[in-house]
C-alpha positions in Angstrom: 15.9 0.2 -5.3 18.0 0.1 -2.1 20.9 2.3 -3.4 18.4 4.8 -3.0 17.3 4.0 0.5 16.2 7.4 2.5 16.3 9.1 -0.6 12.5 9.4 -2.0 13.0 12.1 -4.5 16.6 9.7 -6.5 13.8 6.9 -5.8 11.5 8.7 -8.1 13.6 9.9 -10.2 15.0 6.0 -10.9 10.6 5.1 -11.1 9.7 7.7 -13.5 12.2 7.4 -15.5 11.9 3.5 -16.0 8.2 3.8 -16.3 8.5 6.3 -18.7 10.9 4.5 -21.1 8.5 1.4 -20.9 5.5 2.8 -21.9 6.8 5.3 -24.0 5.8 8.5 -22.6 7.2 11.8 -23.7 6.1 13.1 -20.4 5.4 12.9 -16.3 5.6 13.2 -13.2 6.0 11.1 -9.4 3.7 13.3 -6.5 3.2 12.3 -3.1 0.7 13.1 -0.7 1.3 15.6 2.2 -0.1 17.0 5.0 0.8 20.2 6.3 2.2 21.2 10.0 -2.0 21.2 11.3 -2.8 18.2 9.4 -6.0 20.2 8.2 -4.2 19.9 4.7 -3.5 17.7 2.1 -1.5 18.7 -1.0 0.8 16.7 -3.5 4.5 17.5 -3.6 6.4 16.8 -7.3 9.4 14.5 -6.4 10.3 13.8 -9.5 9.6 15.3 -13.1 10.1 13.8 -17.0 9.8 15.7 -20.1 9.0 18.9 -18.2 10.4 22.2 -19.3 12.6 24.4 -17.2 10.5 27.4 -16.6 7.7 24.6 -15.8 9.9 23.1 -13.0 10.4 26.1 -11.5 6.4 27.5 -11.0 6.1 25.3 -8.3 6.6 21.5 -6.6 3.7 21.6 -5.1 -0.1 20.4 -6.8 -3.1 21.9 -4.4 -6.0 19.3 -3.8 -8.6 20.2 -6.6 -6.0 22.5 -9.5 -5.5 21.2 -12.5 -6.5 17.4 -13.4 -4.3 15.5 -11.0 -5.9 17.6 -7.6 -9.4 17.0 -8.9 -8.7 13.7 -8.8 -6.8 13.6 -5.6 -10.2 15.5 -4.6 -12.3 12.8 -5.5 -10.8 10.2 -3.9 -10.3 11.9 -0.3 -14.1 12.6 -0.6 -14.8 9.4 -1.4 -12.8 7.6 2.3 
């Protein structure tokens, strides 16, 4: 962990794939919560991606708040603080 200190995204690359080996995934991903330059919005930015194909990767790195399963649940839980 501290041969990666400063460095999020090698962080969660080292995470993801550890986690992914131990439960025996075949697929995921490592997103952190961001606000943009107004603070008005929150969005999740991929760090780090497992099992993902190319042309996926390259779509985008960033999840809004309510798209797909992972924003809808993001969604929920800001609604709920």
């Amino acid at each position: 962990m501290s041969k990666h200190k400063g460095d999020l995204e090698g962080l969660s690359k080292e995470i993801l794939t550890n986690l992914i080996k131990y439960v025996n995934a075949q697929q995921g991903c490592v997103a952190v919560a961001v606000t943009d330059e107004t603070n008005s919005n929150v969005f999740l930015e991929i760090m780090a991606t497992y099992g993902v194909s190319t042309k996926e990767k390259r779509k985008s790195s960033r999840i809004e708040v309510g798209e797909g399963l992972i924003g809808v649940w993001v969604g929920a839980r800001l609604a709920s603080l």
